[in-house]
C-alpha atoms as a printed R data frame, in Angstrom:
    type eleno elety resid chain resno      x       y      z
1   ATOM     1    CA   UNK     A     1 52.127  17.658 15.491
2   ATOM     2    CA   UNK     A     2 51.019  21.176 14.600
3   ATOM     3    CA   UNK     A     3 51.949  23.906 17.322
4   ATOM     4    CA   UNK     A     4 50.054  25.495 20.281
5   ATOM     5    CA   UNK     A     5 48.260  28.787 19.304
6   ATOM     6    CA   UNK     A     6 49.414  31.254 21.595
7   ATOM     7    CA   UNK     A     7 46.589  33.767 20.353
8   ATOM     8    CA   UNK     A     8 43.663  30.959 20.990
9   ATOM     9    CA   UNK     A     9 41.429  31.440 23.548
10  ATOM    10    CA   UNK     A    10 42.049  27.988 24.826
11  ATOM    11    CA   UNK     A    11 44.409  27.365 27.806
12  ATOM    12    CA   UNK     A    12 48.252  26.193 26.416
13  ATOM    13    CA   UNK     A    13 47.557  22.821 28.165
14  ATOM    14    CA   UNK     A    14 44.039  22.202 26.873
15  ATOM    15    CA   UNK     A    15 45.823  22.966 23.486
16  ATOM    16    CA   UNK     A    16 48.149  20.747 24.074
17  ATOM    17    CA   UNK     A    17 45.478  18.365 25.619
18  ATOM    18    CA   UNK     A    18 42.865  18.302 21.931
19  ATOM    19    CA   UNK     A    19 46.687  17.833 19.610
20  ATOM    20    CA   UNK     A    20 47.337  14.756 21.297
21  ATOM    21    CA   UNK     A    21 44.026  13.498 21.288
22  ATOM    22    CA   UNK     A    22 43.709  14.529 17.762
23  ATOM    23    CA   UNK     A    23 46.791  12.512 17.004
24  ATOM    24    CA   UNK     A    24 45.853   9.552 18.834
25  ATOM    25    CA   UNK     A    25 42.092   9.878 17.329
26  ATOM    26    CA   UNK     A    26 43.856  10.001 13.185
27  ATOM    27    CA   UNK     A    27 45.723   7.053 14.033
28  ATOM    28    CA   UNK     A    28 49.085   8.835 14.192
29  ATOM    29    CA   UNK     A    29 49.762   7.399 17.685
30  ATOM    30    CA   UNK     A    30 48.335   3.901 18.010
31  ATOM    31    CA   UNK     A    31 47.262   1.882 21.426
32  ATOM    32    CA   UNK     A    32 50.617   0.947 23.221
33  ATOM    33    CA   UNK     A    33 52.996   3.316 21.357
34  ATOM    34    CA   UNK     A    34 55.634   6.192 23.222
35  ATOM    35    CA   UNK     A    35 54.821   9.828 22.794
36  ATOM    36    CA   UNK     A    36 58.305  11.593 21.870
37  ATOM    37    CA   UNK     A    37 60.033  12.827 24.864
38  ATOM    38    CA   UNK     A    38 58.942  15.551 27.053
39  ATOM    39    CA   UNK     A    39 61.624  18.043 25.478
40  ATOM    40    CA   UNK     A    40 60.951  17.023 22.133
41  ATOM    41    CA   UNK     A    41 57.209  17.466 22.628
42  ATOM    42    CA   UNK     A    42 57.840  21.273 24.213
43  ATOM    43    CA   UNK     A    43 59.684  22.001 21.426
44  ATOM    44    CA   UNK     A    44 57.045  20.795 18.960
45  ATOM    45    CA   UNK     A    45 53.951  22.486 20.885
46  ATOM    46    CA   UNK     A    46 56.126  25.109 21.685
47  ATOM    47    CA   UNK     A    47 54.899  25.117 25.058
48  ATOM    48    CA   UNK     A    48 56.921  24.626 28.441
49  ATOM    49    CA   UNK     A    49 57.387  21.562 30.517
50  ATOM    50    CA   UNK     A    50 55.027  22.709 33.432
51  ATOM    51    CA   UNK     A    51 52.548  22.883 30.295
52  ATOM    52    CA   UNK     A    52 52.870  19.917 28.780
53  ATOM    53    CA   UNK     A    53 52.636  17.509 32.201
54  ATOM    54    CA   UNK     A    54 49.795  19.040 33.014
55  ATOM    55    CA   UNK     A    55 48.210  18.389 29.721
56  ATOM    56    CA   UNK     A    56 49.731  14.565 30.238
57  ATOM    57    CA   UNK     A    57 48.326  14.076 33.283
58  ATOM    58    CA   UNK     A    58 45.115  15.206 32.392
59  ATOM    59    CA   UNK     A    59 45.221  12.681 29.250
60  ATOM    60    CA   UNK     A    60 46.718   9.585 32.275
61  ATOM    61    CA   UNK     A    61 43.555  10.967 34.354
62  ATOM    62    CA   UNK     A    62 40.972  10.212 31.623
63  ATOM    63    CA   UNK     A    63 43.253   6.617 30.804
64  ATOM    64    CA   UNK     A    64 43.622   8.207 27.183
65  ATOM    65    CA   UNK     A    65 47.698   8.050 28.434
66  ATOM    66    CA   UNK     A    66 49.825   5.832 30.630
67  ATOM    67    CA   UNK     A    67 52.833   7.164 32.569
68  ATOM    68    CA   UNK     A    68 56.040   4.235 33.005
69  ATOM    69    CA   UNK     A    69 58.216   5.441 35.463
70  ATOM    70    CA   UNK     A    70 61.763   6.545 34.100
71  ATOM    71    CA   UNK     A    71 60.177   5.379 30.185
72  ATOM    72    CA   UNK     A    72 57.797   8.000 29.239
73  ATOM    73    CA   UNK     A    73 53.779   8.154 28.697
74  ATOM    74    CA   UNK     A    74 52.226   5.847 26.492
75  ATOM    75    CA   UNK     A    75 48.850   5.818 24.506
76  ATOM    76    CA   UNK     A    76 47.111   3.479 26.435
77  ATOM    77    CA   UNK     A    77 46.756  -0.180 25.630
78  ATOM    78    CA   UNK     A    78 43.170  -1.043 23.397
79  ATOM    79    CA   UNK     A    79 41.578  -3.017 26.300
80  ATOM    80    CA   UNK     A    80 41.491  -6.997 25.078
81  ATOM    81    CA   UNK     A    81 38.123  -7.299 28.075
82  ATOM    82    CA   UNK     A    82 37.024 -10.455 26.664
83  ATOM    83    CA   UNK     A    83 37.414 -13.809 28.263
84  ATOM    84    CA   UNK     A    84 39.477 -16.532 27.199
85  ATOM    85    CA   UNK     A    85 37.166 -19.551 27.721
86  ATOM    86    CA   UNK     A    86 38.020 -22.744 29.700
87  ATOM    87    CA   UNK     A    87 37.872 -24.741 26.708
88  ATOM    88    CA   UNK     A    88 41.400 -26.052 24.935
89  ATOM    89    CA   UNK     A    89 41.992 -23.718 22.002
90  ATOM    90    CA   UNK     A    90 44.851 -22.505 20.376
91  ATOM    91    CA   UNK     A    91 45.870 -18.953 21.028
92  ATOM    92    CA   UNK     A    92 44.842 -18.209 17.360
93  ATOM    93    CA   UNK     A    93 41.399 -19.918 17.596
94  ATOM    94    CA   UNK     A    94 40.833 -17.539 20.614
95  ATOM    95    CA   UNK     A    95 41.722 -14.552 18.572
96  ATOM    96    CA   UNK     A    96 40.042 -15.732 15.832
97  ATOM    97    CA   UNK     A    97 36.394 -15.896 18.175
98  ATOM    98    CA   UNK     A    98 37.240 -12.839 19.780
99  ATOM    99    CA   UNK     A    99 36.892 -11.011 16.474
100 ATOM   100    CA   UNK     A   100 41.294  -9.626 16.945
101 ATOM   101    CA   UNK     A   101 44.113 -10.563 14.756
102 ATOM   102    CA   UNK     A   102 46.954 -12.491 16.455
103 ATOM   103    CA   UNK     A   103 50.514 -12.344 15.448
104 ATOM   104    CA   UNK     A   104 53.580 -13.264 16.834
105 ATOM   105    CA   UNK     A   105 57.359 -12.630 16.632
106 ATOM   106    CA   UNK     A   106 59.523 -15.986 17.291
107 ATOM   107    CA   UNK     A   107 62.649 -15.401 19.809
108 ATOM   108    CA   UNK     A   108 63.340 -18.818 19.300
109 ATOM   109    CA   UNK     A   109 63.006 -21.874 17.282
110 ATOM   110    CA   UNK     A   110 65.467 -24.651 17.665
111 ATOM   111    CA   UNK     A   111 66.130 -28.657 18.663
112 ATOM   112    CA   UNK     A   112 67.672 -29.802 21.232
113 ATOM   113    CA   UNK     A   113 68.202 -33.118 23.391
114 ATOM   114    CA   UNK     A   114 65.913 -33.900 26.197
115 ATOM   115    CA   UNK     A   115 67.021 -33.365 29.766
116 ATOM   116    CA   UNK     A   116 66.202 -35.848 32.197
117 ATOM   117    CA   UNK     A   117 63.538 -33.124 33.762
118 ATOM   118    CA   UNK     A   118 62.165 -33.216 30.011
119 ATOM   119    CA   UNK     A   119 62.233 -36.472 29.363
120 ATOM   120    CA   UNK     A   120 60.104 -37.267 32.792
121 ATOM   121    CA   UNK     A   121 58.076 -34.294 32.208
122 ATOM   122    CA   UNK     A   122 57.194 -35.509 28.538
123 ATOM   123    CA   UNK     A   123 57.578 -39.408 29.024
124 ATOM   124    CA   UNK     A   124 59.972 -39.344 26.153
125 ATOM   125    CA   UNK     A   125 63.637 -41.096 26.562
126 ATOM   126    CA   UNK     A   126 66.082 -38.496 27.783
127 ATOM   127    CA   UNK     A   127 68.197 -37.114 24.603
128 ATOM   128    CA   UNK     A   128 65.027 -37.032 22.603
129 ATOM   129    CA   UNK     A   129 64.813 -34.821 19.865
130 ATOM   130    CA   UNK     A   130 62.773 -31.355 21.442
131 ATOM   131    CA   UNK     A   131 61.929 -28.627 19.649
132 ATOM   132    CA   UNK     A   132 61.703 -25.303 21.319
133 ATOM   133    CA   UNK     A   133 59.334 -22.486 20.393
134 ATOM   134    CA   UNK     A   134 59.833 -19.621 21.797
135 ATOM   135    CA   UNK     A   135 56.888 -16.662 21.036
136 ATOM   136    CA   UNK     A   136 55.653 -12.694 21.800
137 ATOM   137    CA   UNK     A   137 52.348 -13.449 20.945
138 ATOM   138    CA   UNK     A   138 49.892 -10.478 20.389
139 ATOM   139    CA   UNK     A   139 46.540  -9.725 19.827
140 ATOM   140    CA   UNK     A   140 46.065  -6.408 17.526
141 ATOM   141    CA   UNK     A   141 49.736  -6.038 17.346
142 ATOM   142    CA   UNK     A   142 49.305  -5.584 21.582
143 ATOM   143    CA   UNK     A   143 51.721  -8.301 23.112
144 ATOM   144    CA   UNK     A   144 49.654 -10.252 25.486
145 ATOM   145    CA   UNK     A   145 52.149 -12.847 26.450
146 ATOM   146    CA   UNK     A   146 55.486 -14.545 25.712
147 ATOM   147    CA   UNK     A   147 55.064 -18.669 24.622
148 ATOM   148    CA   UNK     A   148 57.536 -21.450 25.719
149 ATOM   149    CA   UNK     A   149 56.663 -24.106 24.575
150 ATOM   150    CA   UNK     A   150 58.573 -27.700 24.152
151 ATOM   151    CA   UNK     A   151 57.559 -30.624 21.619
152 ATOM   152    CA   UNK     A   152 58.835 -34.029 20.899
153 ATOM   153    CA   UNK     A   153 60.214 -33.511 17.437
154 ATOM   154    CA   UNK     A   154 58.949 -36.783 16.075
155 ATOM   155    CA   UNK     A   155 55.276 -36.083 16.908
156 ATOM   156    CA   UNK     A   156 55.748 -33.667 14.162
157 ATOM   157    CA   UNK     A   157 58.749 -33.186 12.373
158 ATOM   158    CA   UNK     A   158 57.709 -30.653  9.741
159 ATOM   159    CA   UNK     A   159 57.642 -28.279 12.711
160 ATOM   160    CA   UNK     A   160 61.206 -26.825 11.608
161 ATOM   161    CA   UNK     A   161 60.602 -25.985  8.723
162 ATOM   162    CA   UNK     A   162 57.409 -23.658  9.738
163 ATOM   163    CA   UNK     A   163 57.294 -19.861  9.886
164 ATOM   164    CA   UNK     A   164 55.383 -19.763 13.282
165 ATOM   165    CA   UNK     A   165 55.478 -15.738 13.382
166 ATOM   166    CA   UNK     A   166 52.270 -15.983 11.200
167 ATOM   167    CA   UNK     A   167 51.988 -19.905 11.371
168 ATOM   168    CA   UNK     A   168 49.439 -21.643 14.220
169 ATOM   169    CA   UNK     A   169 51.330 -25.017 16.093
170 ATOM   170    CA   UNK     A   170 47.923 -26.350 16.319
171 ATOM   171    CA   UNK     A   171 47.486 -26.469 12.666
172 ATOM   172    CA   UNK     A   172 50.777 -28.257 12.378
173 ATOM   173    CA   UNK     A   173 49.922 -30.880 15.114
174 ATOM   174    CA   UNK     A   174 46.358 -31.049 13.095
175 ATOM   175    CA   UNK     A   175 48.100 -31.507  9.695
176 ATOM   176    CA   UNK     A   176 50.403 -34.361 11.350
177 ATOM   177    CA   UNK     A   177 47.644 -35.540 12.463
178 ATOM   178    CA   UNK     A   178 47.907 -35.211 16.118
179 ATOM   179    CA   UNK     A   179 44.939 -34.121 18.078
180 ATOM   180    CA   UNK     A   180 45.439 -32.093 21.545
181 ATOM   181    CA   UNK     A   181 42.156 -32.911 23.935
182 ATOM   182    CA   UNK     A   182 43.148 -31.699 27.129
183 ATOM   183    CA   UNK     A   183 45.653 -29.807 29.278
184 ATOM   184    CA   UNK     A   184 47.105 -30.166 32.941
185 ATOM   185    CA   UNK     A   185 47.440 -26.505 33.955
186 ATOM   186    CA   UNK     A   186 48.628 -24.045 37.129
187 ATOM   187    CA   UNK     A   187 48.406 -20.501 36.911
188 ATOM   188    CA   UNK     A   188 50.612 -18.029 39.399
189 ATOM   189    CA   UNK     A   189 50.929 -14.619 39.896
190 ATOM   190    CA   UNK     A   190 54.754 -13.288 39.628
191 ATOM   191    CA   UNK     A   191 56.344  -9.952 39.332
192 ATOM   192    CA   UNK     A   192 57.814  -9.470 35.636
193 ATOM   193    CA   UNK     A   193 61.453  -9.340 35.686
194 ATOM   194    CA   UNK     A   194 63.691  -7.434 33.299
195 ATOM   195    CA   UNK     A   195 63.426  -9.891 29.891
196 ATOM   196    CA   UNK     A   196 59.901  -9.691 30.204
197 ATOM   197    CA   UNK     A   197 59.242  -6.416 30.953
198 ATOM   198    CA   UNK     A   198 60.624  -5.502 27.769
199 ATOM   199    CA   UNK     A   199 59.160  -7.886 25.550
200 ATOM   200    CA   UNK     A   200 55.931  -7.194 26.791
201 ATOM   201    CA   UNK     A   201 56.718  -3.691 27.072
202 ATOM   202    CA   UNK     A   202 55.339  -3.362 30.857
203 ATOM   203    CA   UNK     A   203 57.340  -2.101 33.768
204 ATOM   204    CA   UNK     A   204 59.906  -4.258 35.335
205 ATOM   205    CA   UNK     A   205 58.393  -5.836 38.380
206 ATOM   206    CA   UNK     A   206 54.554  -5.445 36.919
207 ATOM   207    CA   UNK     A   207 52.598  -8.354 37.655
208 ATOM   208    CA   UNK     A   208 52.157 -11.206 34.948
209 ATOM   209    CA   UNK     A   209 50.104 -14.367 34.993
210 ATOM   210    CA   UNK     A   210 52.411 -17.377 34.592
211 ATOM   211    CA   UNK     A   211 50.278 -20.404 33.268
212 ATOM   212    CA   UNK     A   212 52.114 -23.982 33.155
213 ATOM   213    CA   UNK     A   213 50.332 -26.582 30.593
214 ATOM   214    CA   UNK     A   214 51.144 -30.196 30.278
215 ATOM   215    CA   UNK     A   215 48.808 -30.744 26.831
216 ATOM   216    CA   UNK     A   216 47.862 -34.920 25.796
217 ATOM   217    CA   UNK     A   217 46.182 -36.347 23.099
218 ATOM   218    CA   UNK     A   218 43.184 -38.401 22.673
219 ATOM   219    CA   UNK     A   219 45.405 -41.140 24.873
220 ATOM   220    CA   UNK     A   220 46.055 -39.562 27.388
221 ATOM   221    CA   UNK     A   221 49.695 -39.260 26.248
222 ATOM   222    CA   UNK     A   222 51.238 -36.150 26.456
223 ATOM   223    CA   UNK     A   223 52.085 -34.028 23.223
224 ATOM   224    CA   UNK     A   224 54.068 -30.689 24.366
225 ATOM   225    CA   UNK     A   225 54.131 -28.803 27.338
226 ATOM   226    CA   UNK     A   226 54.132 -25.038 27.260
227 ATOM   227    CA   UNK     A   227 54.640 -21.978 29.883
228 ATOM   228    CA   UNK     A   228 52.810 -19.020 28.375
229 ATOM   229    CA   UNK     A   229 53.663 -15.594 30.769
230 ATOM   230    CA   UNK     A   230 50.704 -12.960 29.868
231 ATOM   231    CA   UNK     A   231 50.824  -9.394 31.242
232 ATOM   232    CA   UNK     A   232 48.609  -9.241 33.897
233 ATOM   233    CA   UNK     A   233 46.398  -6.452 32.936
234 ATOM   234    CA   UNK     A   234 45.828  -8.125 29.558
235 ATOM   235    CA   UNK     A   235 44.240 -11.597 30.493
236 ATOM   236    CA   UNK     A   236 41.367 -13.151 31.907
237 ATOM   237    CA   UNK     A   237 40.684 -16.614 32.267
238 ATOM   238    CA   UNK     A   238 36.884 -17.954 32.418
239 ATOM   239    CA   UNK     A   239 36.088 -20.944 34.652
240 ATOM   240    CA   UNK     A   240 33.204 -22.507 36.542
241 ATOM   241    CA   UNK     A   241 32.933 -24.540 39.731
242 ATOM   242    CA   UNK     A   242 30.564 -26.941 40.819
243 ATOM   243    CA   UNK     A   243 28.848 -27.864 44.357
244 ATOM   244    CA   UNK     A   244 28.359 -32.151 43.519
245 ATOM   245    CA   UNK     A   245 24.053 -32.006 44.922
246 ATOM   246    CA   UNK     A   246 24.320 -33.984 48.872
């Protein structure tokens, strides 16, 4: 980042103010990235702290910036403002009509037995082969929302073998020939704790959308079930209600 102009006209801060912005405009610093620290940035704008915050704040004030308490500021996220729909879709296939590209990294992807609370959950015999896929899923390289979900292996075993950081689970089920057509959900509100804070790269304790699915097939039997936390600031869910005529 070139250095303030002491010999401008300009105020240091709004200096300091159209180099950021200038940064953030090239592409330098991207939505959802951490400036440098404060002393690092002085030293680079050769300016003094008093300076620079007030040239921060001013960039928080106009929600160019974010400020994290005891993390540093942040360019601010790219606003995902469109609405998931209340259809069943595949976290892809909403990316995909939303015009974004979604990626994910995988924290985990491993089988394991059923536990009883499985087994009932899933209507599967307890010990059951599960697999468990385990997600950061993102939207624009953003994260939106960390994926847990839990599927009978033998509904589709080529699951293990899949690369799901750029693979969809959808398109496995599809290519095994299993067809999801509708999903028991709850959504709650919770705090984010520690874990999730970082992964999602929010402050600890922000608020985060917890949404519980219980997804069957065309029988009504249930295929996986899945709790997918999304930062709170980054989703919106779409839904309708009805008054039945008297």
């Amino acid at each position: 980042m070139p250095a303030i102009r002491p010999d401008y006209p300009e105020p240091l801060w709004i200096q300091a103010v159209n180099l950021i912005l200038a940064e953030i405009d090239s592409g330098v610093l991207k939505p959802g990235m951490r400036l440098p620290p404060e002393r690092e940035l002085c030293a680079q704008l050769n300016i003094s702290r008093v300076t620079l915050r007030k040239a921060l704040g001013k960039l928080v004030d106009d929600g160019v910036l974010s400020a994290s308490h005891g993390r540093g500021w942040y360019v601010a996220q790219a606003p995902v403002n469109k609405e998931w729909p209340n259809s069943l879709e595949s976290f892809s296939e909403t990316a995909t009509r939303m015009g974004l590209v979604p990626s994910s990294t995988v924290l985990r992807a491993e089988t394991k037995p059923a536990s009883l609370d499985e087994a009932e959950e899933l209507s599967i015999a307890p010990g059951t082969p599960l697999f468990h896929l385990e997600r950061i899923r993102r939207l624009n390289e953003v994260p939106i929302a960390l994926d847990v979900t839990r599927l009978p292996l033998g509904i589709a075993p080529g699951v293990t073998k899949v690369d799901f950081a750029v693979d969809s689970l959808y398109q496995q089920l599809a290519a095994a020939g299993v067809e999801p057509l509708r999903a028991d959900a709850t959504i709650e509100a919770k705090g984010a704790d520690a874990f999730l804070a970082s992964q999602l790269d929010i402050d600890l304790g922000a608020p985060v959308l917890v949404m519980r699915q219980l997804v069957a097939n065309t029988l009504g039997r249930p295929i996986f079930v899945s709790t997918i936390t999304y930062a709170g600031d980054r989703y919106r869910l779409r839904t309708y209600f009805a008054r039945s005529p008297h």
